[in-house]
C-alpha positions as CSV (number, residue, x, y, z in Angstrom):
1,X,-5.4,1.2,18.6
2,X,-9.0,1.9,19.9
3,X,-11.1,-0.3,18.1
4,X,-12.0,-3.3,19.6
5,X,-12.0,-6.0,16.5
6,X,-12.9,-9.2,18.7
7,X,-15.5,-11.0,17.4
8,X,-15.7,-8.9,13.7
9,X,-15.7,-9.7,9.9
10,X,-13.2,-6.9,8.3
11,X,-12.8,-5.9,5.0
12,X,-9.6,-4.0,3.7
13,X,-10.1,-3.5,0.0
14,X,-6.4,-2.9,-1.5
15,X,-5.3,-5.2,1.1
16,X,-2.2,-6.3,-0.3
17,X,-0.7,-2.9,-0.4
18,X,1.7,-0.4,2.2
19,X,-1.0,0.5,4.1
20,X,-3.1,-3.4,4.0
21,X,0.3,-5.3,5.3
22,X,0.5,-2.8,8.2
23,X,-3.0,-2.4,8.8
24,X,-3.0,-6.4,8.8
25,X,-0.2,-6.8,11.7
26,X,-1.4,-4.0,13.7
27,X,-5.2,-5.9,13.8
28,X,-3.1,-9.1,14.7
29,X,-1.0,-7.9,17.1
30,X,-4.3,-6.5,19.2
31,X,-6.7,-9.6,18.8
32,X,-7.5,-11.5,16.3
33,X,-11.0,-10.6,14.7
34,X,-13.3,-13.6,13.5
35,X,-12.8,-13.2,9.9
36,X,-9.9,-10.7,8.2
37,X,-10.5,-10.4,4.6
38,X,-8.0,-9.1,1.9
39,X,-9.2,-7.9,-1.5
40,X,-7.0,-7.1,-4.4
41,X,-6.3,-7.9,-7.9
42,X,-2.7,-8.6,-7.6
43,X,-2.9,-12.5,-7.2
44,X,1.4,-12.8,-6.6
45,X,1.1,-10.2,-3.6
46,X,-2.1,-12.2,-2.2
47,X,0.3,-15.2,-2.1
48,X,2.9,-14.1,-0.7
49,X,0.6,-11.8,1.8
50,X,-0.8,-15.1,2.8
51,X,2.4,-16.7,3.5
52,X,3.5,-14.4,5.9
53,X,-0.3,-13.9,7.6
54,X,-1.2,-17.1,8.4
55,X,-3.6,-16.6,11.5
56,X,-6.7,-19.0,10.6
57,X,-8.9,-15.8,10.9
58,X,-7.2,-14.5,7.6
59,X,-9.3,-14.5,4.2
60,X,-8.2,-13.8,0.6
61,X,-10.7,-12.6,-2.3
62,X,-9.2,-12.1,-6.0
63,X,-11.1,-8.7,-6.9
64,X,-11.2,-5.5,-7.9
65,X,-13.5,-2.9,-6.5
66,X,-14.9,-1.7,-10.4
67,X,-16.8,-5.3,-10.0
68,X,-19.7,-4.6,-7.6
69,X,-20.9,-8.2,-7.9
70,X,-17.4,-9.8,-6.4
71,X,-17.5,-6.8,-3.8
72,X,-21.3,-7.8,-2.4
73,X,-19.6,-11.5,-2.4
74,X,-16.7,-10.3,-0.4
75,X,-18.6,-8.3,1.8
76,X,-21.3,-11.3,2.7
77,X,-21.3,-11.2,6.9
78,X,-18.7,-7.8,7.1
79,X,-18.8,-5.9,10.2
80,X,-16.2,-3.1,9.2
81,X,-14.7,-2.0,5.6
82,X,-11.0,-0.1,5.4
83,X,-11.2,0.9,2.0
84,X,-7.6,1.5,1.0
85,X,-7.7,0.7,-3.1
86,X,-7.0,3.2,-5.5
87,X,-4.7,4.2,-8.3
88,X,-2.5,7.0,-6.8
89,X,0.8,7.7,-8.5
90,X,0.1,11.5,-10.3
91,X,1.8,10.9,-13.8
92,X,0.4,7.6,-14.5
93,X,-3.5,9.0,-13.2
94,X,-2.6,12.0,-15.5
95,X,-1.8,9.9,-18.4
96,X,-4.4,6.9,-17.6
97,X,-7.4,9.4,-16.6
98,X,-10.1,7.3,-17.8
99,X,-8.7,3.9,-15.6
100,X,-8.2,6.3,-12.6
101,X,-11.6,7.3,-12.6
102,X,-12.9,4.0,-13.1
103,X,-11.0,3.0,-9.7
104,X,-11.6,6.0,-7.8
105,X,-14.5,7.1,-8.3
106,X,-16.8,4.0,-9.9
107,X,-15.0,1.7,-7.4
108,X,-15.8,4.4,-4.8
109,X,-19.7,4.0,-5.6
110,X,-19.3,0.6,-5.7
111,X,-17.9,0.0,-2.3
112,X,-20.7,2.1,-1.0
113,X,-23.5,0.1,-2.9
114,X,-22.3,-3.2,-1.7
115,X,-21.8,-2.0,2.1
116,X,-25.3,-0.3,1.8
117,X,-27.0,-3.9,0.7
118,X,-24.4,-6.4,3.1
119,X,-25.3,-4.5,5.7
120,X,-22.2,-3.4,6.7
121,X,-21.9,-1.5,10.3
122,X,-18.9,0.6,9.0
123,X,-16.7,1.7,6.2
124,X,-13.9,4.4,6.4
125,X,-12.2,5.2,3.1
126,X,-8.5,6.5,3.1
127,X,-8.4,9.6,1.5
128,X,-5.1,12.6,0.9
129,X,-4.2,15.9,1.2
130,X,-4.3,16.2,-2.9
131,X,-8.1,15.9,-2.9
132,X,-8.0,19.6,-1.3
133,X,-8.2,22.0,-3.9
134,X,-7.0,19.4,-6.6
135,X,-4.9,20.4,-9.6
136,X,-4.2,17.0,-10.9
137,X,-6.6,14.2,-12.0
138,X,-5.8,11.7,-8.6
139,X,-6.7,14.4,-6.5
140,X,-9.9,15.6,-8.3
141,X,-11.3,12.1,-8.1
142,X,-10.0,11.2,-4.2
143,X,-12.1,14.5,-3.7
144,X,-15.2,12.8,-5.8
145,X,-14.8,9.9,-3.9
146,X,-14.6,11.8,-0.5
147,X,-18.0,13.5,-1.7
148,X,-19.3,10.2,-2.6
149,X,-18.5,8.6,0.9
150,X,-19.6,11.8,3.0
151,X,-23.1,12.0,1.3
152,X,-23.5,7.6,0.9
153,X,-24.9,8.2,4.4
154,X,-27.9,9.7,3.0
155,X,-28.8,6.9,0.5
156,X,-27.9,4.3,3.8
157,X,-30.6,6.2,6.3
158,X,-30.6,6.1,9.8
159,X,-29.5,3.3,11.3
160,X,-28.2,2.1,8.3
161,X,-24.2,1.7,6.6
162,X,-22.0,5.0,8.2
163,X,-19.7,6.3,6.2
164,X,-16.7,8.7,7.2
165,X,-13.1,8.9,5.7
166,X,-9.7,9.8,7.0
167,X,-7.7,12.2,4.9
168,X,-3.4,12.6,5.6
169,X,-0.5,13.6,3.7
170,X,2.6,11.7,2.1
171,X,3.7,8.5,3.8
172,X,7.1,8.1,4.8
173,X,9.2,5.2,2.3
174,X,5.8,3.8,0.7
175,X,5.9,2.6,-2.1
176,X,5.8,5.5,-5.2
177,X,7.3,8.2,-2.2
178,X,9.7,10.6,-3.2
179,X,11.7,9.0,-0.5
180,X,13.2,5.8,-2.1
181,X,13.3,7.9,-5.4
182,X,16.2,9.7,-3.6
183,X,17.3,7.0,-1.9
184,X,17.8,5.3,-5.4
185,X,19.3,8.5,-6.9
186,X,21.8,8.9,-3.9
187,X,23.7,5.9,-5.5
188,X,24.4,8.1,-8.4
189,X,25.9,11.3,-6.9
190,X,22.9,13.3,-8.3
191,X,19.4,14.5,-6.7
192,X,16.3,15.8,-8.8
193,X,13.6,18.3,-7.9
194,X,11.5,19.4,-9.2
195,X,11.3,22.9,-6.8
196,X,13.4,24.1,-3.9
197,X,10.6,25.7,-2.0
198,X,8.3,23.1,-1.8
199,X,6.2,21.3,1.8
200,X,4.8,18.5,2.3
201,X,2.8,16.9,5.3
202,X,4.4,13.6,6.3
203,X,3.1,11.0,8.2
204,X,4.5,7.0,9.3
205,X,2.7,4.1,8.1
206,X,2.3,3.0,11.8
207,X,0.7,6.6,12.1
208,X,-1.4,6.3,9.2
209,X,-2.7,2.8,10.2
210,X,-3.5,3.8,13.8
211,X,-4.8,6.9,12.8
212,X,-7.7,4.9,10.6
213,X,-8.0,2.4,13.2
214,X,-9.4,4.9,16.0
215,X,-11.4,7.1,13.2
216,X,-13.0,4.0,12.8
217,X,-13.8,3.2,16.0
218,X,-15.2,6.5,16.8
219,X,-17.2,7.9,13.1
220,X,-20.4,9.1,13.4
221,X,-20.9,8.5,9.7
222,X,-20.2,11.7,7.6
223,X,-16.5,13.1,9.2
224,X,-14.0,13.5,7.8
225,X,-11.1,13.3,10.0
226,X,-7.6,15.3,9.3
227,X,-4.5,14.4,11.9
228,X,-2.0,16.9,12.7
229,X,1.2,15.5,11.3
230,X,4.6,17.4,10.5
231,X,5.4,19.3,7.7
232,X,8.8,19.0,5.8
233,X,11.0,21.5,3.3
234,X,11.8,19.2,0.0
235,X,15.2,20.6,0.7
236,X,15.7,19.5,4.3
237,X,14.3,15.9,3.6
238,X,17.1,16.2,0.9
239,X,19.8,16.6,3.6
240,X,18.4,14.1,5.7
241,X,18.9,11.7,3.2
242,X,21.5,12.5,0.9
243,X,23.2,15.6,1.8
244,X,26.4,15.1,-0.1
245,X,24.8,14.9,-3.7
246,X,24.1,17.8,-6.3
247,X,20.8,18.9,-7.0
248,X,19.2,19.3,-10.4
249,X,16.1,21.4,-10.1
250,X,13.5,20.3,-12.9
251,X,10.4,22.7,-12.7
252,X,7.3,21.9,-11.4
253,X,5.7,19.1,-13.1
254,X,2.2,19.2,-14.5
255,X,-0.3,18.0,-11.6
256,X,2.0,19.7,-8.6
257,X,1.9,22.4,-6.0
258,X,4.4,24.0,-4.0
259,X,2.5,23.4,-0.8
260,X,-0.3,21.0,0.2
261,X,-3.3,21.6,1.8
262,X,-5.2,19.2,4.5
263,X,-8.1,21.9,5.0
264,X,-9.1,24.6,3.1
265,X,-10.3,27.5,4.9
266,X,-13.8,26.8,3.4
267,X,-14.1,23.4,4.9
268,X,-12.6,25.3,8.7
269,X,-16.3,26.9,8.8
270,X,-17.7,23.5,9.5
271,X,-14.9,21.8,11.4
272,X,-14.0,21.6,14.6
273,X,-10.0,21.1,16.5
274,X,-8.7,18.5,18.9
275,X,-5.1,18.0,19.9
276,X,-4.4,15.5,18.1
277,X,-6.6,16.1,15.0
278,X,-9.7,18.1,13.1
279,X,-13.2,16.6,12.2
280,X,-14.6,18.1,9.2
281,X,-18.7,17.6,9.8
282,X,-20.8,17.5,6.9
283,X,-23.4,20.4,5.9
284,X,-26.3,18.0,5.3
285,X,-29.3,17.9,7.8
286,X,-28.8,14.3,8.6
287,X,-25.9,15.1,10.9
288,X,-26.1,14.8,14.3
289,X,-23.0,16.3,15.9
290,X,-23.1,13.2,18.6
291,X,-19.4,13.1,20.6
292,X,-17.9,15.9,18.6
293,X,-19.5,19.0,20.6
294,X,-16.6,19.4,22.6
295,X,-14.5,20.1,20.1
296,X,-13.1,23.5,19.2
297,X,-14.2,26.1,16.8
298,X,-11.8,27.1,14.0
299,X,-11.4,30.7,13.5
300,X,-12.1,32.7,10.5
301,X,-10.3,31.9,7.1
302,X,-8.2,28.8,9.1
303,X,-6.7,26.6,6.8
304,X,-4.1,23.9,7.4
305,X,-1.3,23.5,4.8
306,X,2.0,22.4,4.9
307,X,3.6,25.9,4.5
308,X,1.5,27.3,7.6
309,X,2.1,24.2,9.9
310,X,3.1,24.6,13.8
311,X,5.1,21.4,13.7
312,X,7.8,20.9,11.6
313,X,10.2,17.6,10.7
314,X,13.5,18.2,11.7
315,X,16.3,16.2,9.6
316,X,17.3,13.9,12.4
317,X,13.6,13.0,13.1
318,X,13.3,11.6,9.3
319,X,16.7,10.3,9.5
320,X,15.3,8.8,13.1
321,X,12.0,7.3,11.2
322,X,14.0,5.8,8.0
323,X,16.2,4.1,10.0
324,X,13.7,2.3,12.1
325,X,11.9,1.1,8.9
């Protein structure tokens, strides 16, 4: 982890989640910052949360980020905001549309206006690979709130709140994963899917938490930042975890692809490669390409998906990954 958290008030909205438990040791485990705040709605996971993180520097705020007043309350002295809260399973965002915007995108605008008037150094929002080209409501609004994030720099001036996010695929095990859906339906002889040919991108929780912790030590304000992570057949990760079962194939559910996409060959125009990631830079006059001129040109029509990825996950890498969980 590159950012140096000594001496800082953090914020992770959607603390109490995958990614907030992780993101909370891995802080720990490199320094204790002054003040390590934890909002969420959930009060039973913010007790139990706070009996396993004791560390005096930890802080616990009952919220939700649709109420902009507890968010400027919570956000009172913050050096640094991880903002991790959404609502993110498919089906229910399909059939809740209305709640999910109200999260994703109001609590998006919210988090913004709050950082803006706290005076917040820093906030990085975790975004996904669905908010590229999105055919189902969670992606469409993860791309809203991307949009919202990218172009809250404007309305924060210079000098003022930067804003950047960080945008990866499927997390290995978390909760709602594909992953302990099959684990679960190993017990019963019997797999589902939903298509044989489909890819995903996969990424660790350890990855995914790292991976935001040095974006958001090095954002400019306005990047968007895109790790190269592995891709995966649906079928292999099948073998890697239950290979003696039958398969049931389903159809493609409303709301799905066959492949993912991390960036779309119109975003490639304005990005630019490292070798261990790509920086989408914003087409607004207000950017100033700082650190990120060394970086490498994408060529023409580029576009990174999981069906046209370089590096692939082999079975006994998952098998490697799930067994170290």
């Amino acid at each position: 982890m590159d950012l140096d958290v000594k001496g800082k008030n953090i914020l992770i909205t959607g603390g109490t989640g995958s990614f907030g438990n992780k993101c909370v040791e891995t802080i720990l485990k490199n320094g204790p910052p002054e003040k390590l705040i934890i909002l969420s709605r959930d009060e039973l996971k913010q007790h139990e949360m706070s009996q396993h993180f004791t560390d005096p520097c930890m802080r616990f705020f009952l919220g939700d980020v649709r109420d902009r007043d507890r968010l400027l309350r919570a956000m009172n002295g913050v050096d640094l905001v991880i903002h991790a809260a959404a609502l993110k399973q498919v089906p229910f965002c399909e059939h809740n549309p209305f709640e999910a915007v109200k999260t994703n995108i109001l609590g998006a605008v919210n988090v913004i206006d709050a950082a803006i008037d706290a005076g917040v150094d820093r906030v990085i929002a975790i975004s996904t690979d669905k908010a590229v080209n999105p055919v189902n409501l969670y992606g469409a609004t993860k791309l809203c709130a991307e949009k919202l994030f990218i172009q809250g720099n404007s309305y924060s001036g210079s000098g003022g709140t930067k804003f950047s996010c960080a945008r990866y695929g499927n997390v290995v095990a978390s909760r709602g994963s594909v992953i302990p859906l099959f684990q679960e339906q190993q017990k019963t002889g019997s797999i589902s899917v939903t298509d044989k040919r489909m890819t995903r991108f996969w990424i660790t929780l350890d990855q995914g938490v790292d991976f935001v912790l040095n974006c958001l030590s090095k954002m400019h304000g306005g990047d968007i930042f895109v790790p190269k992570i592995p891709s995966m057949n649906i079928m292999d990760l099948i073998n890697a975890i239950a290979p003696d079962c039958s398969i049931t194939t389903l159809g493609i559910r409303p709301g799905e692809k066959l492949h993912e996409t991390l960036l779309s060959s119109d975003e490639a125009r304005h990005s630019l490669e490292f070798p261990d990631m790509f920086v989408i830079q914003p087409e607004f006059n207000w950017w100033q390409i700082g650190d990120w001129s060394e970086g490498k040109p994408l060529p023409d029509l580029f576009t990174y998906s999981s069906d046209n990825n370089d590096i692939w996950l082999t079975i006994k890498q998952l098998q490697d990954m799930l067994a170290n969980l």
